[in-house]
C-alpha positions, 0 to 999 in steps of 0.5 A: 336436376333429375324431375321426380315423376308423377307416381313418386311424388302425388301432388293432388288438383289444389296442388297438394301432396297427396296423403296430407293434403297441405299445400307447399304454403301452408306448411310452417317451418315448426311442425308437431305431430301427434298420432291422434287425429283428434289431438290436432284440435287440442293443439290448435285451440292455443294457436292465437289464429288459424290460417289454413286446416284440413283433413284427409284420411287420418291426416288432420293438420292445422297451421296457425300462429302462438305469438309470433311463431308459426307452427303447423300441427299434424296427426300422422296416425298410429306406426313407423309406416305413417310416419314414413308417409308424414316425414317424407311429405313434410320434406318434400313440402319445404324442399321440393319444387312441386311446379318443375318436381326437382329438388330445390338447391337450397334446402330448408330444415324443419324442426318437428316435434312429436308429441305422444303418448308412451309407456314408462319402463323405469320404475322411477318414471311415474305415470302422467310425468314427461320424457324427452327421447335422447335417441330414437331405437327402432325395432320396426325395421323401417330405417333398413330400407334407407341409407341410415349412416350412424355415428360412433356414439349410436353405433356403440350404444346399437352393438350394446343393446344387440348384445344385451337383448340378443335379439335374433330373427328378423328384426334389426335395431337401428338408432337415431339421436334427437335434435341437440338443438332442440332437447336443450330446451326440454330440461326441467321437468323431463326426464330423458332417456332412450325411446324404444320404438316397436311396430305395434301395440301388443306382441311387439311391446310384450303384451300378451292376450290370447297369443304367445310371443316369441320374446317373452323376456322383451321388456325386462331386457329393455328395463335392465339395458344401460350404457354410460349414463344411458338407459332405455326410458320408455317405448311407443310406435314412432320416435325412432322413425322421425329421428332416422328419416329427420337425420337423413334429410337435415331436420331437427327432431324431438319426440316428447311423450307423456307416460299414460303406463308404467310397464314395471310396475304395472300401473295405468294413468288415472285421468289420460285426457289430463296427462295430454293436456299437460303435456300440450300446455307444458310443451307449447309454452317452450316451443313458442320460443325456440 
């Protein structure tokens, strides 16, 4: 077995991976990640116990118990670039031998599970409501500097939207689907759909201040787009990255958002710290047993 060398996989003196800062022990097997680093201590105050928590950079992490299930709760930052980061950590934590750096031979899945903050682009998903992601559609680019194999279903959903959005230039959409181990258990409630992922908040999600952009039509395209029974549902920074990088190293992965903005019709959550906590509450109890 190959060793993986020291400027490829940074392992800090307490023998930690370097940007997360979570020893191969102290990482449960259910992991959630959040973007806010403040939103890890609301996680954690439903944990029964807290074994270990840290914090490095924007990388807070807690792991605890919620009965009988350990979970450890993760803040990955804001983008498709940290959750390359987080991802990869979490992998290497679980399935990588950090005294010999070789890849374990056998190997652990994680179940990770997102929950965030996104913007609705159906009318009929309200504000403060919440949406599973069925598949991840990334228009950030990160899954083309991997070996991303997708199915027949993803492939005629992918060609589909190229053709509906005739997206031109540089970016080349990819997909990923969710766990179907995992969205079984987010039915009732929830509503599901296609969660577009864009490489940031403003240009990349149609939003104009004082720039132009280059595709002005971006979200009318998104709201209009449909295949079968599917439609794009909602858009945020990350899903599409933790379902491609989840798929390729054998984890189930889930994104859960709550919509704090209705981009249709024009519309903001009232009360977005509520709309979290309802969101944490709703989930939690779910994943406790799964």
């Amino acid at each position: 077995m190959n060793r993986i060398a020291e400027s490829e996989l940074i392992i800090n003196d307490r023998g930690a991976i370097y940007h997360l800062d979570i020893a191969p022990e102290e990482l449960a097997d259910t992991v959630i990640t959040v973007g806010d680093p403040f939103r890890v201590a609301k996680v954690s105050k439903y944990f029964d116990s807290i074994e270990f928590q840290g914090q490095h950079r924007e990388f807070v992490h807690a792991t605890g118990y919620i009965g009988k299930k350990r979970i450890t709760v993760v803040s990955s930052g804001i983008g498709p670039d940290n959750i390359d980061i987080t991802v990869n950590e979490l992998d290497a934590l679980k399935n990588i031998d950090f005294s010999t750096r070789t890849i374990k031979e056998n190997l652990t899945p994680l179940t990770i599970i997102r929950l965030g903050t996104s913007g609705a682009l159906q009318a009929d998903i309200p504000v403060d409501s919440l949406v599973v992601g069925s598949h991840g559609l990334g228009l950030d680019n990160l899954l083309n500097y991997y070996r991303l194999e997708m199915n027949s279903e993803e492939q005629q959903l992918l060609q589909h939207f190229i053709a509906h959005t005739q997206l031109t230039g540089n970016i080349q959409p990819y997909i990923a689907s969710g766990g179907v181990n995992l969205i079984k258990h987010f039915v009732d409630g929830f509503h599901r759909g296609i969660t577009v992922t864009c490489p940031g908040f403003y240009g990349p999600q149609g939003r104009i201040l004082r720039l132009g952009i280059s595709n002005p039509t971006l979200v009318d395209n998104l709201t209009s787009f449909s295949f079968g029974n599917h439609r794009i549902s909602n858009f945020e920074m990350e899903t599409s990255a933790i379902y491609g990088l989840g798929k390729l190293l054998g984890h189930q992965c889930l994104s859960i958002n709550v919509i704090v903005a209705n981009r249709v019709r024009k519309e903001f959550s009232k009360d977005g710290d509520a709309a979290v906590e309802k969101l944490l509450k709703t989930c939690l109890a779910i994943i406790e047993n799964i």
